[in-house]
Rosetta silent file (secondary structure, phi, psi, omega in degrees, C-alpha in Angstrom):
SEQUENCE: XXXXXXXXXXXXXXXXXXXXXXXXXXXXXXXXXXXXXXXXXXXXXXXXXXXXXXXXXXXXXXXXXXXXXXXXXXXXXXXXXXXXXXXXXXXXXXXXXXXXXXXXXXXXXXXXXXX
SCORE:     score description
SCORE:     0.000 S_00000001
   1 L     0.000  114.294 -167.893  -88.092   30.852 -139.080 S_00000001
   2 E  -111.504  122.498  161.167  -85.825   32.102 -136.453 S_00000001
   3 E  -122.804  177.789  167.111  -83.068   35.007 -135.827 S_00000001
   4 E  -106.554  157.812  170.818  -81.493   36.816 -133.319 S_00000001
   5 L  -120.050  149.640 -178.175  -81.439   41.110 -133.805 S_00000001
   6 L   -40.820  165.478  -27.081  -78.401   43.039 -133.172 S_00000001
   7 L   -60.266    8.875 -165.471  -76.173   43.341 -130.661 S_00000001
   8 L  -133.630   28.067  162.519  -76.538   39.487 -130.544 S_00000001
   9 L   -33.406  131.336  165.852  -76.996   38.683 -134.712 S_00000001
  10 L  -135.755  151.072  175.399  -75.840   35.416 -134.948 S_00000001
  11 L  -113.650  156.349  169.758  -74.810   33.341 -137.962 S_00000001
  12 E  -129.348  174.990 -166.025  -75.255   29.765 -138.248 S_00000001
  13 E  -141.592  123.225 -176.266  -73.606   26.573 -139.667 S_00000001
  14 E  -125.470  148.524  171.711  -76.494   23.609 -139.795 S_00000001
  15 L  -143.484  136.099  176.868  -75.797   19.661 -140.621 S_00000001
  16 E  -110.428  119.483 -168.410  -77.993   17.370 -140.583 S_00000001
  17 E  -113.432   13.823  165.096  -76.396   14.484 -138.953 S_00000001
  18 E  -145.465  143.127  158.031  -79.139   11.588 -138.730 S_00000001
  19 L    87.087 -174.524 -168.179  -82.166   11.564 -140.701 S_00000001
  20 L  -126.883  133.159  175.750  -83.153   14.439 -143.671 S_00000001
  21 E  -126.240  175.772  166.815  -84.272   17.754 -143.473 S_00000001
  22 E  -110.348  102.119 -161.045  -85.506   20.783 -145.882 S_00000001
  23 E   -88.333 -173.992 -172.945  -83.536   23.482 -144.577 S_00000001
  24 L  -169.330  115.994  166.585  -84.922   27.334 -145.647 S_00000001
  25 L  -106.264  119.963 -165.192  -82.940   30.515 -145.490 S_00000001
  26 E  -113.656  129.615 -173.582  -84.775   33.778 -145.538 S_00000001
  27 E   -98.427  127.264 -166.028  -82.583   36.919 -146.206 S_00000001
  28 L  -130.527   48.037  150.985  -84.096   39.913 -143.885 S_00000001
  29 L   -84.190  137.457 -164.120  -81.060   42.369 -144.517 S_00000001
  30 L   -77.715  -70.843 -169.943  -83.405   45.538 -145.678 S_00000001
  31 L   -73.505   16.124  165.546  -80.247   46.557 -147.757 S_00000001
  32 L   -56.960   90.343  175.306  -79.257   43.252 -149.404 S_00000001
  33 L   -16.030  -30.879 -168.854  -80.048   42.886 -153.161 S_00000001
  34 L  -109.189   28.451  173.671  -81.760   39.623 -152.141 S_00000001
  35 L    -7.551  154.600  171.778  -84.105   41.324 -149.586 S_00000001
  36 L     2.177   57.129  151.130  -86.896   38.925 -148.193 S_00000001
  37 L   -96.899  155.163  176.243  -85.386   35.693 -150.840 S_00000001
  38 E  -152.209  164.180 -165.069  -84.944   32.698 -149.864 S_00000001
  39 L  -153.418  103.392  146.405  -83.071   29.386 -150.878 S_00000001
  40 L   -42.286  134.502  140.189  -83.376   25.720 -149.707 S_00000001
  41 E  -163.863  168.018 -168.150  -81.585   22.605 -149.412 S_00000001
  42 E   -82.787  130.664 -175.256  -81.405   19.268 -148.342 S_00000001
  43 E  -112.723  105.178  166.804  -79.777   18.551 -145.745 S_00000001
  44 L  -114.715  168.665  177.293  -78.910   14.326 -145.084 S_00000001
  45 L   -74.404  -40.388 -163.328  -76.590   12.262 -142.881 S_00000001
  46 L   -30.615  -70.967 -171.773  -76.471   10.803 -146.170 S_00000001
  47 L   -77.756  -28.138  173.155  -74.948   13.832 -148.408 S_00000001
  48 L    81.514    2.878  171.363  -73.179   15.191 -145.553 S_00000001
  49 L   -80.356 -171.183  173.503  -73.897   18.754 -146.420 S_00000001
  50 L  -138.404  167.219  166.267  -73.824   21.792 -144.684 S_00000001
  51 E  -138.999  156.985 -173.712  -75.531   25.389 -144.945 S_00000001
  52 E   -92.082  138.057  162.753  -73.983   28.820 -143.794 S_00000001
  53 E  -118.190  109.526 -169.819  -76.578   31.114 -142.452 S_00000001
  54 L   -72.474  142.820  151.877  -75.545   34.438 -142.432 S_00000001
  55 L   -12.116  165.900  171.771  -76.522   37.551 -139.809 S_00000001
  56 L    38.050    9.962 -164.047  -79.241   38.835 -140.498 S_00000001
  57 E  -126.715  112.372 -163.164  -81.069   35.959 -142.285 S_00000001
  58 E   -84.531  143.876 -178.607  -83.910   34.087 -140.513 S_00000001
  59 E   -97.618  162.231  155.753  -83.593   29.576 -140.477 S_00000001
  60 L  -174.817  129.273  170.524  -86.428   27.283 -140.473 S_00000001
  61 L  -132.320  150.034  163.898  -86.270   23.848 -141.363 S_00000001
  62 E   -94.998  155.182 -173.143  -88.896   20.593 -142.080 S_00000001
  63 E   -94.979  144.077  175.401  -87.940   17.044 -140.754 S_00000001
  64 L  -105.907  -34.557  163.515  -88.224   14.384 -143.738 S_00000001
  65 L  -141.110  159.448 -165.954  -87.844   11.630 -141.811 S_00000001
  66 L   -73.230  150.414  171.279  -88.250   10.387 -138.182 S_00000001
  67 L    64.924   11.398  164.932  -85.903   10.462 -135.387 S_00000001
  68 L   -44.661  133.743  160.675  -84.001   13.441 -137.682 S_00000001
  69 E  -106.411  128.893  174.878  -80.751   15.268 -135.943 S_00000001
  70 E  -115.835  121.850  175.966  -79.856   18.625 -136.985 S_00000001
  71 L   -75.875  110.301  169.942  -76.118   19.783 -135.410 S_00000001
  72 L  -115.957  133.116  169.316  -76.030   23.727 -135.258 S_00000001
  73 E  -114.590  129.141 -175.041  -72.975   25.865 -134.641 S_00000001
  74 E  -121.871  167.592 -168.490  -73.765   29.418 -133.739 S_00000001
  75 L  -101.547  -26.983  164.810  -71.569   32.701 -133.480 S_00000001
  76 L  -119.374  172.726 -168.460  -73.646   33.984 -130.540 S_00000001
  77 L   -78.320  172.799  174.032  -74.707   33.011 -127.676 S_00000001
  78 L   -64.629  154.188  125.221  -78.697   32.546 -127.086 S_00000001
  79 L  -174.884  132.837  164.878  -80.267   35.247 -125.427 S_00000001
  80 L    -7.063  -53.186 -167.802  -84.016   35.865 -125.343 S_00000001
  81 L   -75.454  -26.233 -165.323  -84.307   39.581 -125.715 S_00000001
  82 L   -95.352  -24.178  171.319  -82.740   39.398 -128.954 S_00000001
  83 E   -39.924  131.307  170.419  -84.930   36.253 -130.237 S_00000001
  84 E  -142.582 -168.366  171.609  -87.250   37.198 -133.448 S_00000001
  85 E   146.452  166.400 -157.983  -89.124   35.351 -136.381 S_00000001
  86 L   -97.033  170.028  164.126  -90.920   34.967 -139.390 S_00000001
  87 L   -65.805   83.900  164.029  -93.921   32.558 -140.370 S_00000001
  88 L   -25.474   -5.373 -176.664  -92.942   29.858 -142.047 S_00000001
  89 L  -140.905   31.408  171.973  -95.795   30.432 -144.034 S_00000001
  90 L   -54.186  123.966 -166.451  -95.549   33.888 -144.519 S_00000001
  91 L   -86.219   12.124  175.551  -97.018   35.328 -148.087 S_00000001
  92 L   -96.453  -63.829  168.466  -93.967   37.597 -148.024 S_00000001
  93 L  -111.621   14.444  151.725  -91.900   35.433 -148.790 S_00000001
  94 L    65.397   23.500 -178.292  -93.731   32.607 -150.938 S_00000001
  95 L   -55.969  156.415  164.374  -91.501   29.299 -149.440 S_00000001
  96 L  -127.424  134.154  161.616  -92.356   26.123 -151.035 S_00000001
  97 L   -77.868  107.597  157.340  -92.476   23.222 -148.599 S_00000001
  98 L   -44.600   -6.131  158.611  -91.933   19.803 -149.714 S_00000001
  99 L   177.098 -176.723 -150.444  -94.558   18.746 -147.754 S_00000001
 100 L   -72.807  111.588  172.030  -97.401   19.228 -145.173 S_00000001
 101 L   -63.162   99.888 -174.637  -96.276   21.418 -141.710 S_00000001
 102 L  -118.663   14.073  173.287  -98.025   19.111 -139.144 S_00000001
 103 L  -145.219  129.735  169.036  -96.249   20.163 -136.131 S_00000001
 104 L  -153.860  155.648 -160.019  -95.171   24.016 -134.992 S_00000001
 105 L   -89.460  162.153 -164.167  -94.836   25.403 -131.860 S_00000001
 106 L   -51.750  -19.884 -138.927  -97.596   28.309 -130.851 S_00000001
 107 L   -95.141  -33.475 -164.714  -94.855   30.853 -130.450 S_00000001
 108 L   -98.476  -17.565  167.248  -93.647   30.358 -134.210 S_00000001
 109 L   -64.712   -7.109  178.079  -97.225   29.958 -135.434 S_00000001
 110 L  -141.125   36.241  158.993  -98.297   33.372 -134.803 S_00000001
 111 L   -54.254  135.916 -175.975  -95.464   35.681 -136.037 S_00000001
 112 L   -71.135  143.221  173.432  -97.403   38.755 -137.341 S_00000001
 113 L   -29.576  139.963  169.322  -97.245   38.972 -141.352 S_00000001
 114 L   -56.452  -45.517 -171.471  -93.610   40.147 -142.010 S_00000001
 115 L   -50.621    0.000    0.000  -95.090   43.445 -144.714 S_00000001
């Protein structure tokens, strides 16, 4: 589950434009009523949807099927210093997966508990 931190907060716009995905939005604005919530959906070439990701709100999606493409449009540019994230499997925020994580990279696998 990935974000950027200020001065380079970026919102995103996600599509999935081959294949299916489960996308997952985690809200990490401390003062937001929906503080560390989160909300899913599917994302197909099929349905053609899209999801907004706001500032301040960490992404993370599962692939449903092989050879999936996910299209992202972002409001900032990358940069490194500013990179953060959550666990995908973080007890802090409770996600339910539609199915079994069987590939993550080391770097996203060992985000410290969020609390």
């Amino acid at each position: 589950m990935h974000y950027q931190a200020a001065p380079y907060a970026e919102a995103k716009l996600i599509r999935c434009t081959r294949g299916a995905i489960y996308d997952v939005v985690v809200d990490l604005r401390r003062e937001s009523p929906t503080f560390t919530s989160w909300i899913a959906v599917l994302l197909t070439a099929e349905n053609r949807n899209m999801v907004y990701v706001p500032e301040g709100c960490a992404h993370g999606f599962l692939t449903l099927e092989d050879g999936s493409e996910v299209f992202y449009q972002m409001s900032e540019v990358y940069m490194a210093e500013s990179a953060r994230g959550v666990r995908w499997d973080d007890p802090a925020f409770q996600i339910k997966w539609p199915g079994k994580v069987n590939m993550i990279s080391e770097r996203d696998r060992c985000y410290p508990d969020f609390r």
